[in-house]
N, C-alpha and C positions, 0 to 999 in steps of 0.2 A: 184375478184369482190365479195363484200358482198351480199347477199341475204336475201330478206324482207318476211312479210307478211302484208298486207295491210285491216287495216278493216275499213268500212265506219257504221257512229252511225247514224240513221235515223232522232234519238230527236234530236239533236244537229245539224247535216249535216256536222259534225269534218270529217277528217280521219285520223288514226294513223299509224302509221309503226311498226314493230317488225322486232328485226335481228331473222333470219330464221337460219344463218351460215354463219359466219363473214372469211375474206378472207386473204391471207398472209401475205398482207398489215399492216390488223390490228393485223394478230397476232405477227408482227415484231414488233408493236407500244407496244402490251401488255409486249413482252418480254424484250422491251425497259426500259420500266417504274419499272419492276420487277426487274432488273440490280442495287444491291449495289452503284456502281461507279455511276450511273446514277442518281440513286434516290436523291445521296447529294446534287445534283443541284436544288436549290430551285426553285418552280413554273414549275417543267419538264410539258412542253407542250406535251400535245396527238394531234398530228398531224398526221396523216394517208396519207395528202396528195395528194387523191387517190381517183376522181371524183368518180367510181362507189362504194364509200364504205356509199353514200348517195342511198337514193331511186330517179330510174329515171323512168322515159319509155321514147323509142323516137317511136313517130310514124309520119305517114303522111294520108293525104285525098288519098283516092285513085283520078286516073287522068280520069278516064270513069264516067260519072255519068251511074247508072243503078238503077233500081225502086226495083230493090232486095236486093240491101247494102244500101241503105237509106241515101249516105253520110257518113258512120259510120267510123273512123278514123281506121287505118290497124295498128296496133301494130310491129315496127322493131326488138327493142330489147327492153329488162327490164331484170331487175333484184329483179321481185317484183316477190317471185314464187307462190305467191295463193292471193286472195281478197276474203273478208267475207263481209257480211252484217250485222250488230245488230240491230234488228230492236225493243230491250227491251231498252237495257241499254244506257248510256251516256259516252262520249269519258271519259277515266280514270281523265284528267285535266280538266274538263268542270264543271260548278256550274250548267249548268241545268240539271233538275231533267229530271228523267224519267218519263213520264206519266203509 
């Protein structure tokens, strides 16, 4: 399973992803593509395959409502290991400016 970082740009309301530490998967892909024999083959697709080498999270509502969790959705798994905030700048591919 690859592993992210997730930051959200305030100007914009974007979020990005960064690989954190990318997983077997892909490094079977990378060592793929760096193979002589392999390479002659024109247009070598990178195909990984391999649902978690995208960013996910699953999560669910919790089944009790209580005035203390607010509804707030309970995180199962991810594979996102940290989330940032930027509350300067603008997503890397974004035209809008930062204020």
């Amino acid at each position: 399973m690859c592993l992210f970082v997730e930051t959200h740009y305030s100007n914009c309301k974007h979020t990005c992803f960064e690989l954190y530490l990318f997983c077997r998967e892909t490094l079977r892909q990378l060592n793929r593509i760096n193979d002589p024999e392999q390479r002659r083959d024109y247009a070598l697709p990178f195909d990984p395959n391999c649902p978690t080498c995208q960013p996910y999270t699953i999560s669910m509502k919790p089944t009790t409502l209580r005035p203390d969790t607010n509804c707030q959705s309970v995180i199962l798994e991810s594979n996102i290991v940290h989330q940032m905030m930027d509350m300067v700048e603008s997503c890397p591919g974004c035209n809008t400016k930062a204020l």
